[in-house]
C-alpha positions as CSV (number, residue, x, y, z in Angstrom):
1,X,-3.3,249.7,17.1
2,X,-2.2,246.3,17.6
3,X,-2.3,245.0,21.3
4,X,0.0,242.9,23.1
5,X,-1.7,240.6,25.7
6,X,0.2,241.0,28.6
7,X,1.8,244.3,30.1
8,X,3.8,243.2,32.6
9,X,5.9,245.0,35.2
10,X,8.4,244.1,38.1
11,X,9.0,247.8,39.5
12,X,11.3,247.9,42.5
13,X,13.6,250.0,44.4
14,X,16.6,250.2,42.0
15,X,15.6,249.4,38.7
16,X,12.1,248.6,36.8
17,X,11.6,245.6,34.1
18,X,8.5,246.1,31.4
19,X,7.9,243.6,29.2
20,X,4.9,243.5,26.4
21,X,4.2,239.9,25.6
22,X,1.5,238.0,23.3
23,X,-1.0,235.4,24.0
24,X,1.5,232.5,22.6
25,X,4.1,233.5,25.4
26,X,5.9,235.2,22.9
27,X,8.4,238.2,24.7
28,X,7.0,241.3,22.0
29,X,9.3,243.8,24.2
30,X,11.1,244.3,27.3
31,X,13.3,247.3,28.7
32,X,14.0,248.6,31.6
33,X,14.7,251.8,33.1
34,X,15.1,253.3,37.2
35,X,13.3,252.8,40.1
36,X,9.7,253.0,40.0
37,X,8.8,252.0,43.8
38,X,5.8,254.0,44.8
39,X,6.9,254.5,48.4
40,X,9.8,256.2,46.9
41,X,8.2,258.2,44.0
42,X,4.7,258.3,44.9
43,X,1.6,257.3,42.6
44,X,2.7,260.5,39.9
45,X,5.8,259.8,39.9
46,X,5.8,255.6,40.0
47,X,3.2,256.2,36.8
48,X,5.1,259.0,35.1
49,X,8.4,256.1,35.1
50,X,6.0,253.7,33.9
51,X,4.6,255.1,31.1
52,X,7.9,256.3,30.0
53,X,9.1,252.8,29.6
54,X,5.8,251.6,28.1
55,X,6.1,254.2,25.5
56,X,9.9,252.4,24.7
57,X,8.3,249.2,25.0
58,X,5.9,250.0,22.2
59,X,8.1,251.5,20.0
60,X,10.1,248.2,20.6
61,X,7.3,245.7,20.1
62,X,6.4,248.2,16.6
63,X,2.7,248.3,17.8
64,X,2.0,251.5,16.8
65,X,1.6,254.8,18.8
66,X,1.8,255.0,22.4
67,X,-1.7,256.0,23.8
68,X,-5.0,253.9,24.8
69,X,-5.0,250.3,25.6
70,X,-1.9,248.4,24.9
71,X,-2.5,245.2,26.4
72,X,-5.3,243.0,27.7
73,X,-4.4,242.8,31.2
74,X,-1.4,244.2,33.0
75,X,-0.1,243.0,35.7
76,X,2.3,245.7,38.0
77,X,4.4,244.1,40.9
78,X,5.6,246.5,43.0
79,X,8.1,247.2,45.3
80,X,6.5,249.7,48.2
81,X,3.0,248.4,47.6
82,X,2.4,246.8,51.3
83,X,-1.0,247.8,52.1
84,X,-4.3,247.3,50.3
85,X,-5.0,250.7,50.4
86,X,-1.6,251.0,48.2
87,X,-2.8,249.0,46.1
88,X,-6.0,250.8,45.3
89,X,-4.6,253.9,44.5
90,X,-1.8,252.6,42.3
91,X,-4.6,250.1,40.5
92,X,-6.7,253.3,40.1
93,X,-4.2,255.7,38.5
94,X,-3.5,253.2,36.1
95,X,-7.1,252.3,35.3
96,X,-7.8,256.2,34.7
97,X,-4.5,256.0,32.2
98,X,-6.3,253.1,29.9
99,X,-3.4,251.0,29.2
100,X,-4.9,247.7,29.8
101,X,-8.7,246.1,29.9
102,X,-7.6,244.7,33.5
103,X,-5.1,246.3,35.7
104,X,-3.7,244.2,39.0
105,X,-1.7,245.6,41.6
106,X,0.6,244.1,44.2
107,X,3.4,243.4,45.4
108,X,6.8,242.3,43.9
109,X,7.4,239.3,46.1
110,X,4.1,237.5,44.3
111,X,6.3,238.0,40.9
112,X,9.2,235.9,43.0
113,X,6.9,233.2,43.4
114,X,5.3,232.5,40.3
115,X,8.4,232.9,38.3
116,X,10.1,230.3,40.6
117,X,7.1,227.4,40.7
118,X,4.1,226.4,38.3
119,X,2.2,225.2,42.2
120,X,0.7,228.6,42.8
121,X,1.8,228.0,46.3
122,X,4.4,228.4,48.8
123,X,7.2,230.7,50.0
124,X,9.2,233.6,48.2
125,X,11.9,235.8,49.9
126,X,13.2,238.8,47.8
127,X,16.1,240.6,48.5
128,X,17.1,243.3,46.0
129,X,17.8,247.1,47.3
130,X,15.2,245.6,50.4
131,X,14.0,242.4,51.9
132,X,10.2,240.9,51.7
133,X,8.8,237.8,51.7
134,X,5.4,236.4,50.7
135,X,3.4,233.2,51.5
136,X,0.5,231.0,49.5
137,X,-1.0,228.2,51.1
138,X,-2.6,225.6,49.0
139,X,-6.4,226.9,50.0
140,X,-5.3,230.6,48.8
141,X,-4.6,232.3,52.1
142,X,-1.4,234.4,52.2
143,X,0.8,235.6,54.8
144,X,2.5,238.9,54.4
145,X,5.1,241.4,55.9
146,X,5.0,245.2,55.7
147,X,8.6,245.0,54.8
148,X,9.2,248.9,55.9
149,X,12.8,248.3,56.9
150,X,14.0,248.8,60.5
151,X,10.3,250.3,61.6
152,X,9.1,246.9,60.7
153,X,11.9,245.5,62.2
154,X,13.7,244.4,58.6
155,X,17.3,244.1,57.6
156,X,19.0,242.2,54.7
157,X,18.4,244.1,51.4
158,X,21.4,244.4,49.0
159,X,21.2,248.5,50.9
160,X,21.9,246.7,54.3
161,X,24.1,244.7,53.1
162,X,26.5,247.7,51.4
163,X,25.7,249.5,54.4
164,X,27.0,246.9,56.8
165,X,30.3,246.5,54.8
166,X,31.0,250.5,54.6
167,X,30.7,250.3,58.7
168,X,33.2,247.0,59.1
169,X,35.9,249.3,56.4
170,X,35.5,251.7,58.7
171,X,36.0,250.0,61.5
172,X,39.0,248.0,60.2
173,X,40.8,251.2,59.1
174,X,40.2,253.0,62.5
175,X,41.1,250.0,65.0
176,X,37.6,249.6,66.5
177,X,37.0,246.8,64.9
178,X,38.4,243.4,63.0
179,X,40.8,244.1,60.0
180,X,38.7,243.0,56.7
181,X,39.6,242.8,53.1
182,X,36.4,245.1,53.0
183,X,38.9,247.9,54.1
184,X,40.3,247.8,50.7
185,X,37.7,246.7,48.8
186,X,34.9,248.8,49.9
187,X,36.5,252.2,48.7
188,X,38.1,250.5,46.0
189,X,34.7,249.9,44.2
190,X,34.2,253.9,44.0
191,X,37.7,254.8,42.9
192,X,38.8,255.9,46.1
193,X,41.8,254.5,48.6
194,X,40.3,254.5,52.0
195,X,37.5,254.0,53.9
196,X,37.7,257.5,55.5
197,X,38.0,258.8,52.5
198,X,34.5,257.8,50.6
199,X,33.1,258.5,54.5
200,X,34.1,261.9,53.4
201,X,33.2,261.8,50.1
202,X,29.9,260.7,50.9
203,X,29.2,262.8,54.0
204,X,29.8,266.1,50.8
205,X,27.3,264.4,48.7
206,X,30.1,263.7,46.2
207,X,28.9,260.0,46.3
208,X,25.4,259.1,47.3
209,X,24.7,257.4,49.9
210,X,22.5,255.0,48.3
211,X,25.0,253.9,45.7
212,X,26.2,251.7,48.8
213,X,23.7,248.9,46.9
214,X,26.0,248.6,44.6
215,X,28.5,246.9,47.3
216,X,26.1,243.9,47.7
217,X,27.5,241.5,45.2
218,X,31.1,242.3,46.6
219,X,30.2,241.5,50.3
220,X,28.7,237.7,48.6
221,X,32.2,238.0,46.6
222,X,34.7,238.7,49.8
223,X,32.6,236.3,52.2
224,X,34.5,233.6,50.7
225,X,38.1,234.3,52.5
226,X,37.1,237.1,54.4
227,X,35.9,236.5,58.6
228,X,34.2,239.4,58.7
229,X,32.2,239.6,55.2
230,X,30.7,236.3,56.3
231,X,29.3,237.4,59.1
232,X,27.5,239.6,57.0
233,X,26.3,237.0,54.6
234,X,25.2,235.4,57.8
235,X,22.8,237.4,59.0
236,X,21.6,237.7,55.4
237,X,20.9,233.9,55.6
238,X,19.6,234.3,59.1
239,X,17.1,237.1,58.1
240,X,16.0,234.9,55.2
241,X,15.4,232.1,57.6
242,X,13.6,234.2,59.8
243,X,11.3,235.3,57.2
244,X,10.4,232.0,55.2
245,X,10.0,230.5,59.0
246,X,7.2,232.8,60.2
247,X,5.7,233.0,56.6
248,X,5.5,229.0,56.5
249,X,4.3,228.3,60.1
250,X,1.1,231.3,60.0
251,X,0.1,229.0,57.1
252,X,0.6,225.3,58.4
253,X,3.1,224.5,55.7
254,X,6.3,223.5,58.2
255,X,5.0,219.8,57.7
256,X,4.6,220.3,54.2
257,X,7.0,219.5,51.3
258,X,6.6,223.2,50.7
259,X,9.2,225.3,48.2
260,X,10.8,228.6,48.9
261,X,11.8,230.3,46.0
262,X,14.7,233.0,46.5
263,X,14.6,235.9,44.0
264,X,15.4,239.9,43.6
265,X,19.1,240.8,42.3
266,X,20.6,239.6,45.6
267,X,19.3,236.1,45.8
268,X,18.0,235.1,42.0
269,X,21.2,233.6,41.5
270,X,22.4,232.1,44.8
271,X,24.5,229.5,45.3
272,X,27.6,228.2,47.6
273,X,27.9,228.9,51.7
274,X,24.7,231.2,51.5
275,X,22.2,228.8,50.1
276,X,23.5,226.2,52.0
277,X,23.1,228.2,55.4
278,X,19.6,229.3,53.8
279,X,18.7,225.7,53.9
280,X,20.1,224.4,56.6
281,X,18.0,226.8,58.8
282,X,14.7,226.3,57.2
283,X,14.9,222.6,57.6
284,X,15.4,222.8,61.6
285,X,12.0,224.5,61.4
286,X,10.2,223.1,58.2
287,X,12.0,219.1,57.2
288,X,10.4,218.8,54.2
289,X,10.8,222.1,52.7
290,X,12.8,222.9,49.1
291,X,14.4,225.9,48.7
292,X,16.4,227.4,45.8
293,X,16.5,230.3,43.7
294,X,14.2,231.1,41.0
295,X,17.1,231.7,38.2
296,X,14.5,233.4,36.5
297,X,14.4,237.9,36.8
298,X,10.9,238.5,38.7
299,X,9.5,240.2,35.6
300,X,9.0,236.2,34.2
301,X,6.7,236.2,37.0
302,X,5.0,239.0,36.5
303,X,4.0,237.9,32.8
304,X,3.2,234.2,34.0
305,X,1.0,235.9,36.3
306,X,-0.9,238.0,33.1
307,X,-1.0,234.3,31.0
308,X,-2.7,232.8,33.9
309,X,-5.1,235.5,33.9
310,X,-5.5,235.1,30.3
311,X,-5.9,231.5,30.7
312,X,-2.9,230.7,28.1
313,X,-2.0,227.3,28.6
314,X,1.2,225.7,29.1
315,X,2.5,225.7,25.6
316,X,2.6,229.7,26.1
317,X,3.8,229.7,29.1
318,X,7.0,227.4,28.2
319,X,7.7,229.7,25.1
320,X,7.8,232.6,27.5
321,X,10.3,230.8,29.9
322,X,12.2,230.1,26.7
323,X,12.0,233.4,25.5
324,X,12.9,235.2,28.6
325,X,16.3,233.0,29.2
326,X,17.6,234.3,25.8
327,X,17.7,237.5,26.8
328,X,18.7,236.5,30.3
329,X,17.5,239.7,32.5
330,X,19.1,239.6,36.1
């Protein structure tokens, strides 16, 4: 069977990107499919996912049957991946499935960084259905967060974000709290007319509860007229802040002319009042410091990331750039 070089994946909470490319940075396949987050599915289930898009992928990239080695190294970024011993037993269960010669592990906030910087170094925050955030010194050392949510004291994924606009309709219909465009909008996304009334709808399990993700991009949306959506955006910015502060200081970067790249379906694409309040706080702590978002979908990072293991030089790596912007994944 014909191999690809790189098997590349970006699996997080709400969706999973795979993408088969060759040795010339050229994008052979890419699909994507649901979650795949091991802390949600487990090791079975974040492979079973997996290999289900893989077998799309191949069919896609026409490289025969789907079974053995496909690629030369894959590289599988991970949401839910925190600790090495994670790590381990994800690496090892796809070892024992022989899709690649070299299998590496970790976590989806490394794919952030390389997609957003050819440095190797400094800061990503990602903020898709969660929030993490990763750190590179120049010397290799790294500084890390758990990212468990509110056990690890997190807040600021595109979940806590829905879920903090569902609680201010609320509010605003009942009287407890300010009136919000939120009060219309919020139940408006699901079809519905009130705020009680998808309370309601969700407390029957007619609408899952963890479809309030989907409300992320209209809290950014509303934040622009509305008092109380902005507040929301701005503890988004301050939890960003908070993050790429701590991440830059244990590594001896806030004199440094350090980037921090923004990425995961919340942040990839920033702009406006929440990049500029992004900025703004980082540069009270860290002067120097360049942040902006990586444009690019993390799965770019996670191929970059196979190259640079392959040693493909920068004419590859520019064709996969290239590549992956025509098909524009977000």
């Amino acid at each position: 069977m014909t191999r690809a070089a790189v098997l590349a994946v970006d699996g997080g909470n709400s969706k999973t990107d795979l993408a088969l490319v060759g040795a010339d940075g050229s994008l052979l396949a890419l699909v994507r499919g649901p979650l795949s987050s091991p802390h949600h599915l487990g090791v079975d289930g974040c492979v079973q996912v997996l290999d289900r898009l893989l077998a799309e992928a191949v069919s896609e990239a026409r490289l025969g049957e789907h079974g053995g080695r496909v690629a030369e190294v894959a590289t599988l970024l991970l949401a839910g991946v925190d600790f090495p011993a994670e790590e381990d037993a994800m690496r090892e269960a796809v070892e024992r499935r022989g899709w690649a010669r070299s299998v590496n592990v970790d976590n989806d906030t490394f794919a952030v960084l390389r997609a957003g910087t050819e440095r190797g170094w400094g800061v990503a925050v990602t903020c898709g259905a969660g929030i993490n955030c990763v750190g590179v010194a120049p010397d290799g050392r790294h500084a890390r967060f758990p990212a468990l949510g509110e056990i690890t004291g997190d807040w600021g994924g595109g979940y806590d974000l829905g879920r903090a606009a569902v609680f201010a309709a609320a509010r605003s219909e009942d009287g407890r709290g300010p009136r919000t465009s939120l009060e219309h909008a919020v139940p408006a996304h699901f079809g519905l007319e009130a705020p009680s009334e998808l309370a309601e709808a969700m407390h029957f399990g007619q609408i899952a509860e963890r479809r309030m993700i989907e409300l992320a991009p209209l809290v950014l949306a509303e934040a622009a007229d509305d008092a109380v959506a902005a507040e929301i955006v701005q503890r988004l910015a301050f939890e960003v802040v908070q993050l790429a502060r701590v991440a830059l200081k244990r590594l001896g970067l806030t004199d440094q002319p350090a980037e921090v790249l923004l990425g995961g379906g919340v942040l990839q694409d920033v702009d406006g009042a929440l990049l500029e309040a992004i900025d703004s706080g980082l540069r009270e702590h860290a002067p120097l410091v360049t942040v902006r978002p990586t444009a690019s979908a993390a799965v770019v990072g996670a191929a970059l990331l196979g190259l640079d293991a392959l040693e493909a030089g920068p004419q590859a790596q520019r064709r996969l750039r290239s590549e992956f912007e025509a098909v524009r994944v977000g």
